[in-house]
N, C-alpha and C positions, 0 to 999 in steps of 0.2 A: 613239184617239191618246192618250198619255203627255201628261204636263202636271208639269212638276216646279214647284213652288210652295213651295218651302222656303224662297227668297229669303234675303234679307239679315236677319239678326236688328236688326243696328243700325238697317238704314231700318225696319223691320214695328215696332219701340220709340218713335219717334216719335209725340210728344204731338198730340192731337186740339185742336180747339178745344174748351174746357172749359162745361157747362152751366153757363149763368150763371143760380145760384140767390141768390136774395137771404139774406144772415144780419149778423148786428149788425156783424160785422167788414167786411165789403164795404160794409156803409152807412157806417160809422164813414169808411173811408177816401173814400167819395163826396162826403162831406160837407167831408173837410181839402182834397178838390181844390178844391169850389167855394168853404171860405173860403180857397186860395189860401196853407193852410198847408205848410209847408216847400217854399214855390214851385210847390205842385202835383203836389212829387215822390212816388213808391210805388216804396220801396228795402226789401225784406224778404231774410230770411235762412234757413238754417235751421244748425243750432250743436252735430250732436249731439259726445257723448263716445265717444270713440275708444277704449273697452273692453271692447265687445260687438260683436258683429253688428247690423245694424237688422232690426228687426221688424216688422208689417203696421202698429200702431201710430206707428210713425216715418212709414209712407206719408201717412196721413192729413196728416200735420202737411208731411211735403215738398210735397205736392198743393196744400194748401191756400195757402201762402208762393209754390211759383212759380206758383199758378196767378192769384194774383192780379197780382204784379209781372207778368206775362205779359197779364193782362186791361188794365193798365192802362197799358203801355210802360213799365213801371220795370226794375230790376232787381232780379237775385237772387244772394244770394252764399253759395257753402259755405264755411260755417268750421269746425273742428273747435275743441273747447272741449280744450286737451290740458293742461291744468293737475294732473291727478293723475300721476305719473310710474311711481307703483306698482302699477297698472293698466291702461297703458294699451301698444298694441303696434301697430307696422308694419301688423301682420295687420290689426289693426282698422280702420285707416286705408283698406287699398288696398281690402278688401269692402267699405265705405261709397261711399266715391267709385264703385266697381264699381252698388250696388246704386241709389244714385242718378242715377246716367247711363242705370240701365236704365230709370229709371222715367220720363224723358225731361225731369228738369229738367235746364235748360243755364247752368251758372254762369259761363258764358264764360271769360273770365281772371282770374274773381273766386273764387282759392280763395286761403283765408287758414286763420290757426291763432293761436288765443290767443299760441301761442310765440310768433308773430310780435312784439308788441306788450310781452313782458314787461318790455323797457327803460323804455319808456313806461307803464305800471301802476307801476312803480318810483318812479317822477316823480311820478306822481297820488299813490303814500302819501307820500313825501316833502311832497306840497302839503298834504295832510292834518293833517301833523304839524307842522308850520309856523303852520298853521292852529289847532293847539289840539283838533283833531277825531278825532286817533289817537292812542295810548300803546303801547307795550310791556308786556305784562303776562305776572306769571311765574307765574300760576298755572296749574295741572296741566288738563289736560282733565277728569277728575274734578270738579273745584274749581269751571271755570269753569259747567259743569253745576251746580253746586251755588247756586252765586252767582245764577243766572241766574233764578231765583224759577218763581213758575208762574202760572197761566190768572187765576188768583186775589190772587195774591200780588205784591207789585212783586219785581225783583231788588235784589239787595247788590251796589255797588261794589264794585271790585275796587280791594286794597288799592294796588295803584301806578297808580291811574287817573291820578294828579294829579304826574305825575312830571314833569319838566321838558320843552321842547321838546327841549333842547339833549341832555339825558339820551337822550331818546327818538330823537333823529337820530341820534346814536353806538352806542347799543344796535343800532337796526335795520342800520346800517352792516354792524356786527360780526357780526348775525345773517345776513346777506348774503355776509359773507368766512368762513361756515363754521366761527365762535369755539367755537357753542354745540350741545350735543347735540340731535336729533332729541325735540321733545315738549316742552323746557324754556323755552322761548317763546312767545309769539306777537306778534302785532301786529293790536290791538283798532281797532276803530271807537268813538268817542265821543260816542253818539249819547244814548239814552233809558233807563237802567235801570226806569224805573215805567212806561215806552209799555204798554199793555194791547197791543200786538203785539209778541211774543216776538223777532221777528226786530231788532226795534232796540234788544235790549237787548246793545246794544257787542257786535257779531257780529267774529269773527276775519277779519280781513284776508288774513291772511300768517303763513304757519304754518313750522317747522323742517323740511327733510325733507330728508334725504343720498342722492338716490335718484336714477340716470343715467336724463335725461331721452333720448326716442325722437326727438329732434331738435336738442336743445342739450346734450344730454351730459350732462358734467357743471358747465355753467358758474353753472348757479344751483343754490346746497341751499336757498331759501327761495321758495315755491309760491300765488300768490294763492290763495285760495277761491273759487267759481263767483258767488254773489253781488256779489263786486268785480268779478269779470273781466266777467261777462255786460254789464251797462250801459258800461260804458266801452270796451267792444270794438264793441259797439253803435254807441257815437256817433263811435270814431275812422273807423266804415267809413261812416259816414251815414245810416247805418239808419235809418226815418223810421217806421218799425211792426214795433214787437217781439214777435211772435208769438208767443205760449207755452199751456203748458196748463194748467187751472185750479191745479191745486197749487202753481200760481208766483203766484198771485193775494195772498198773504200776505207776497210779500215785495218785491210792487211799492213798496210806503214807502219800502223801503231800495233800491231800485233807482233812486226820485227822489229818495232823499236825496243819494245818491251822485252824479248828476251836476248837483245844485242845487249844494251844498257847494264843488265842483269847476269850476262855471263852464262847461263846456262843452254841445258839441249836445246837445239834451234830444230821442231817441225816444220815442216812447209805447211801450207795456208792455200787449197785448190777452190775454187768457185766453183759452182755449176748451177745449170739453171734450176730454179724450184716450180715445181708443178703445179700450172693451171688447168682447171677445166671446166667446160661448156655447163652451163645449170649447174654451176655449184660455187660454193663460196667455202675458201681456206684460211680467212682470217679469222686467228684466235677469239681477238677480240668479238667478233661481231658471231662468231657463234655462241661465246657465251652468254651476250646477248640473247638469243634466239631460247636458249634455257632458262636466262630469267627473265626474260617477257612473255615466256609458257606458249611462246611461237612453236617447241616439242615439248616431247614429254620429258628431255630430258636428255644427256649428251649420248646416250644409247639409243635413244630415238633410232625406229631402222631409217629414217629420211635425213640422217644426217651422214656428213661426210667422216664423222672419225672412225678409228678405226673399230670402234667396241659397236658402233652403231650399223656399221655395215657388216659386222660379223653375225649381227642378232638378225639381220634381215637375209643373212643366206649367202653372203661373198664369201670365199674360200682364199683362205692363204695361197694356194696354187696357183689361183687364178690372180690376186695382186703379183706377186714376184713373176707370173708370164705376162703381164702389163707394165710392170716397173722395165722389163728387161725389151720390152718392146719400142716401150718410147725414147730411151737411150738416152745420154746425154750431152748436155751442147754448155756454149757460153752464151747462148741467146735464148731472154725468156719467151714464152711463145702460151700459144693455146690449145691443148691437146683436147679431143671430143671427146664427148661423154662415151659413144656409142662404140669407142674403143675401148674402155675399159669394162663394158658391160658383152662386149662379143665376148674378151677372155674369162669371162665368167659365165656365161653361156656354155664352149668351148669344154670349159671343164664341168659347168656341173652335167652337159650331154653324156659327160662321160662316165660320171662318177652319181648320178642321181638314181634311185629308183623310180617309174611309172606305178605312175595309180593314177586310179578314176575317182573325179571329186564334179560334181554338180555344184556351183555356187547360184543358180538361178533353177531352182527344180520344177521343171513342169510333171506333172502324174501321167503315165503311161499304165496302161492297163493291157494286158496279151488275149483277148478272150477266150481263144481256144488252147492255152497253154493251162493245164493238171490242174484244178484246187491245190491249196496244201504244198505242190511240188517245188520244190529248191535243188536246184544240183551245183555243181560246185564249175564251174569255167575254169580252167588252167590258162594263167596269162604269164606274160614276158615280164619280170621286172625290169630289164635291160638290155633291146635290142642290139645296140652298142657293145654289149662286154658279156658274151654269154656267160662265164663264171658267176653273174649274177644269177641266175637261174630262174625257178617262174614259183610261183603264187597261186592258192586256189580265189577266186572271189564267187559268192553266193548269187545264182539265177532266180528268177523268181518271176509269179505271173505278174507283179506290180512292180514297174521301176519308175523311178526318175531321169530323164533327161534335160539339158539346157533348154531354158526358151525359145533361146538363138537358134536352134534343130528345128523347130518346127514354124512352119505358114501354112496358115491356111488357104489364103490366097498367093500363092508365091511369085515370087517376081521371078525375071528371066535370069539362066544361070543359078537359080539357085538349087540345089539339087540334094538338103536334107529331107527330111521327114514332110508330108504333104500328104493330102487324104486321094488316096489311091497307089501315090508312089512307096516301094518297097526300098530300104536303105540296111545296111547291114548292121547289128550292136556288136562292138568293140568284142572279140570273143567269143561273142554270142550265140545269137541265129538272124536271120533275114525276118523282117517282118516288113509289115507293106498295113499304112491307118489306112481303116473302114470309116470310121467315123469321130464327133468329137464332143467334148460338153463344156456348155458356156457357164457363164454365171452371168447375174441379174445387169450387168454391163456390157452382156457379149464379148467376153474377154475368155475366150478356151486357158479352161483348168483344170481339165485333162482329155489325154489321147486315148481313142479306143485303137487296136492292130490285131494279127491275126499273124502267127507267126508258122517259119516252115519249118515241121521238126527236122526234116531233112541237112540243115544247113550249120547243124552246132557246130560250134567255134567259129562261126562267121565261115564258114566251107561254102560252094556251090560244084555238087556233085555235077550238075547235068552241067555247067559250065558258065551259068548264064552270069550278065554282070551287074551290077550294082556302082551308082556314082557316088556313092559317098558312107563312110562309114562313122557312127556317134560312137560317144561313149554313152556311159548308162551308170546306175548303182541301185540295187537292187532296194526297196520300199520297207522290207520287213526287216532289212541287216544294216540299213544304213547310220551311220553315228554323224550327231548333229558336233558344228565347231562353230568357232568365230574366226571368220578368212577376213582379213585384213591388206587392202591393195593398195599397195604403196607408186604414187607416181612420181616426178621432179618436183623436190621441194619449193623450186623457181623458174617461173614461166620464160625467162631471159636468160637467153646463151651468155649474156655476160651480168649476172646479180646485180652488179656495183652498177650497173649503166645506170646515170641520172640528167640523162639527157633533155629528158621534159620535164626536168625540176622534181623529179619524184625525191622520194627517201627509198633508200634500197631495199628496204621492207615492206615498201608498196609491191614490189616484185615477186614476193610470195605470193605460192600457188595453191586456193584457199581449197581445192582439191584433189591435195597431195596424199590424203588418206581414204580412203573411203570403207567402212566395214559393211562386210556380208555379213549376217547375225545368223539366217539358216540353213546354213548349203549342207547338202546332203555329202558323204565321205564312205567309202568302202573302209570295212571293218576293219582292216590292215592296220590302218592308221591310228587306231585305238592304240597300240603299243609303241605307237611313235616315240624316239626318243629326241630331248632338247636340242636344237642344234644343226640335226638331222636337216639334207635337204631331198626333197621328190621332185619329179615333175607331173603337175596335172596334168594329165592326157590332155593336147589341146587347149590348155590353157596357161601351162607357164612353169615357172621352178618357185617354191612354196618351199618355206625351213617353220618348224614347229618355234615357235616363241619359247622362251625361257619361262614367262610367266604362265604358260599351261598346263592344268591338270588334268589329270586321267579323267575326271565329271566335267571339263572344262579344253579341251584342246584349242589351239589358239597357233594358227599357220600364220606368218607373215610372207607374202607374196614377192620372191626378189626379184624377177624379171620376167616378162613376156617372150612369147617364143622368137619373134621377128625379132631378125637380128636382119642389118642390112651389110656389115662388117663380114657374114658367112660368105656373100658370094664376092668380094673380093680376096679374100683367103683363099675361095678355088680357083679363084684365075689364075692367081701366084704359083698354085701348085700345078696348075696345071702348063704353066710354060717352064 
C-alpha cells in the first residue's frame, strides 16, 4: 500500500525541544534568575541587517536567542537593524522573516525594526547634547580616521568638539531638515579620545545621508550608526540579554556607555563565538559578490551557504537546530567541519526521507526470458527506518535500466555487480545472472542481455542460495525522465579566504560544484513529487525536487551522498 508522507512543510519545521547543553551564556542567565535580576525576566532578540540573505552563520545565532527565551518562558523578538538605507531592500526583509519562521523561531507579534524607533533615537541625541556628551563635527570621513590615533597612540580632538550645546542643537536640527550635503557632517559622541579602546574615541552617532529609506521614505536624510541604534533599541524593547558575537566584544564600553549616559533600561551585552566552517565562506559581503559576478545563480543557489539556499537544496530545519545545538557555544572562535553539519542532516533525512530508485547513468537491460507485454507491480519499502512509512508499488518489466557503474564486462577483482555470467539480485525484483551483451560501433556495451529466475520475486531465494550484491533497476516502459542536478563544495579549500600563494579567494572556487544529469531514468512515484520534498536515491544519496519543477519538467537537486564519515563515530559514542 502507498503511503504519501510529504505532509505539511510548516507543521514537519516545527522546533523540537532543544538539548539542554550547559555554556557560559545559559549559566550567566541561571544565575540573573536566581538573583532575581531584571525580575527573573529572559527577553532575547535577534537584530540582523536587512542587506543580505541569512546564512548558516545567522542559524547558530537565531538557535541560540530562541532557544533560550524558549528554555526559559521568556520571549523573543525579531528586529531588523534597518539604519543603512543604501543597502538595504524589501527583498532582504521578506527572505529573513521567510528564513527565520523556517527555522522555527516564533516571534509572536514581536516584530520590530530600528525605523520603528528613529523618533525616539532622535531624542536620545538630543539628550546627549544637552548633556555636553555629543557635538557636531565637520570633519571629513578621512579626517576623522586621521584624528582618531592608533592601538598605540591616543587620538586628536576634533577641532569643534567644544562647540556650544546651543550651536550643537541647531546644527543637528538643520542636519535633520536636509540643510547640509551628504558627508559634510556628522554628529560625534563625547566620550574618550586617549581610551586605549578605539571604539570610544567619539564614534559617529548620526551621519548626512539623502537616500530613500525602504520604510520611511524619504522623511529622514540623517541615519543613526548601529553602535547607537543597537543598545538603545535594546532597552526600549526590554531586552534583558543581548546576544552577539565576539567581534561585538570591543564595543560593549560604548554600548554601556550609551545607556549609563542616557538613564535608561541597562541589558547586558554576551559575546559568543560566530560560526566558521571548512569549504565555505560566511562573509556577507563576499557572497554577494558571488551573486553579482554570476559565480551562482543567485543567493538561493543550493551551493550556497544562506539559509534560503540550503533549504532549496534539501537541509531540513531539524537537522540545523541538531547541529546548532551540537557545536555549542564558547568565547573562542574556532573551525567547526563541514562533515558535521552534513552528518546531521543525513541523520535526519535517514529518517524522515522516502526511498526510491532513480538511475542517473541508464545502461539498457533486456530479461529474455521474462513474458512480452508482462508488467507486474514489486511492492517496495519506502522507509526501512520508520515503518509507518509503509510501501510502494513500482512497475517490473522485461526492459529496465540500470547504473553503468553495475555492470563490467571485464571486472576487476572484488567487484561483484552485474558481469556476464554472474547472477546479482534487482532491488525487489528477481535474481537474474547476464548471458550476453551489445556493443556499439566503439565497443562500448549499450545494453545487457539476462535471463531471469521466476522463482526469486522480490529478490527471495527459495532454495537458499546467495547472491553478493544487490542493484537497483527502473523499469524502460514506466520510467519519467528529469533533470538531477549534483551539487558538490562550492570551494576546493578547507579555508576559502586562504591566499597564501597570492591567489584571489575566487581563484578557490570549485569550477565543479554543479554538474547536471539531463537523462536519468526515475520510477513513476516521483511524477507526483511535491517542491521541497526530500528522498533518498537507493544508493545514490538524498535528492529534494527544486522549486523551479514541473510536472513536464521535474528538476531534483542532490543534497548529499550517502557516506557519511560522522555515522561511525556517533556509534562509538553510543555504544560506550
Amino acid at each position: 500500500m502507498s503511503n504519501d508522507r510529504n505532509g505539511d512543510p510548516a507543521e514537519a519545521s516545527q522546533p523540537e525541544a532543544p538539548e539542554r547543553q550547559s555554556n557560559f551564556i545559559r549559566d550567566t542567565i541561571l544565575q540573573d534568575i536566581a538573583n532575581g535580576k531584571h525580575g527573573g525576566r529572559v527577553h532575547t532578540r535577534f537584530p540582523p541587517e536587512p542587506n543580505g540573505y541569512l546564512h548558516i552563520g545567522h542559524a547558530k545565532s537565531i538557535c541560540l536567542n530562541y532557544g533560550l527565551a524558549q528554555e526559559f518562558g521568556g520571549k523573543f523578538n525579531l528586529r531588523f537593524d534597518d539604519t543603512n538605507p543604501t543597502k538595504e531592500e524589501t527583498e532582504y526583509v521578506d527572505s529573513i522573516i521567510e528564513d527565520v519562521r523556517w527555522l522555527g523561531a516564533d516571534w509572536e507579534d514581536r516584530l520590530f525594526y530600528a525605523s520603528d524607533y528613529f523618533p525616539q533615537l532622535y531624542e536620545y541625541a538630543l539628550l546627549l547634547i544637552r548633556k555636553g556628551k555629543a557635538y557636531v563635527c565637520d570633519l571629513t570621513a578621512e579626517q576623522i580616521r586621521e584624528y582618531r590615533g592608533t592601538l598605540t597612540e591616543p587620538g586628536t580632538e576634533s577641532p569643534w568638539r567644544n562647540r556650544s550645546v546651543e550651536e550643537n542643537l541647531d546644527l543637528l536640527e538643520r542636519m535633520k531638515a536636509g540643510e547640509f550635503p551628504d558627508g559634510t557632517r556628522t554628529l560625534r559622541t563625547k566620550a574618550d579620545m586617549a581610551s586605549a579602546n578605539l571604539n570610544l574615541r567619539d564614534p559617529i552617532m548620526y551621519r548626512i545621508l539623502h537616500a530613500e529609506h525602504h520604510r520611511t521614505g524619504n522623511t529622514w536624510c540623517i541615519y543613526p550608526m548601529y553602535d547607537f541604534t543597537h543598545g538603545q533599541c535594546d532597552s526600549i524593547e526590554g531586552i534583558t540579554h543581548s546576544i552577539c558575537t565576539l567581534e561585538f566584544e570591543d564595543h560593549r564600553p560604548l554600548y554601556d556607555w550609551y545607556i549609563q549616559e542616557l538613564g535608561i533600561f541597562a541589558p547586558q551585552q554576551l559575546e559568543f563565538d560566530r560560526l566558521n566552517l571548512t569549504y565555505t565562506l560566511l562573509s556577507k559581503r563576499k557572497l554577494l559578490a558571488l551573486v553579482q559576478d554570476n559565480h551562482v545563480t543567485g543567493w538561493d543557489d543550493p551551493r550556497m551557504p544562506t539559509l534560503s539556499g540550503i533549504r532549496r537544496r534539501g537541509y531540513t530545519a531539524e537537522a540545523m537546530r541538531t547541529f546548532c545545538s551540537r557545536i555549542g557555544v564558547s568565547k573562542t572562535n574556532g573551525m567547526v567541519e563541514l562533515g558535521l553539519l552534513e552528518h546531521a542532516v543525513r541523520e535526519d533525512l535517514n529518517q524522515r526521507a522516502l526511498r526510491v530508485m532513480a538511475v542517473l547513468n541508464p545502461l539498457r537491460v533486456v530479461i529474455d526470458n521474462y513474458p512480452e507485454g508482462r508488467t507486474e507491480l514489486m511492492e517496495c519499502v519506502n522507509n526501512p527506518e520508520d515503518a509507518s512509512a509503509g510501501t510502494r508499488e513500482v512497475p517490473f518489466s522485461k526492459t529496465l535500466y540500470i547504473e553503468q557503474d553495475d555492470f563490467r564486462e571485464d571486472p576487476p577483482k572484488h567487484f561483484y555487480r552485474l558481469s556476464p555470467g554472474r547472477e546479482v539480485r534487482l532491488r525487489y525484483g528477481y535474481l537474474v545472472t547476464c548471458t550476453s551483451v551489445v556493443k556499439n560501433e566503439k565497443g562500448e556495451v549499450v545494453e545487457v542481455h539476462c535471463s531471469y529466475d521466476p522463482a526469486t520475486r522480490g529478490g527471495n531465494t527459495p532454495d537458499g542460495r546467495k547472491v553478493k550484491s544487490t542493484i537497483h533497476w527502473v523499469s524502460a516502459e514506466h520510467a519519467i525522465e528529469a533533470e538531477v542536478r549534483l551539487y558538490e563544495n562550492l570551494f576546493l579549500t578547507e579555508d576559502p579566504n586562504d591566499s597564501s600563494r597570492g591567489q584571489e579567494w575566487t581563484e578557490n572556487l570549485n569550477p565543479k560544484s554543479l554538474e547536471v544529469v539531463a537523462h536519468p531514468k526515475l520510477e513513476p512515484s516521483l511524477k507526483h513529487a511535491k517542491a521541497g520534498t526530500s528522498y533518498q536515491f537507493e544508493r545514490l544519496g538524498y535528492f529534494c525536487l527544486d522549486r523551479d519543477a514541473t510536472p513536464d519538467k521535474p528538476i531534483f537537486n542532490r543534497t548529499l551522498g550517502l557516506r557519511d564519515s560522522y555515522a561511525k563515530i556517533d556509534k562509538a559514542k553510543a555504544k560506550k
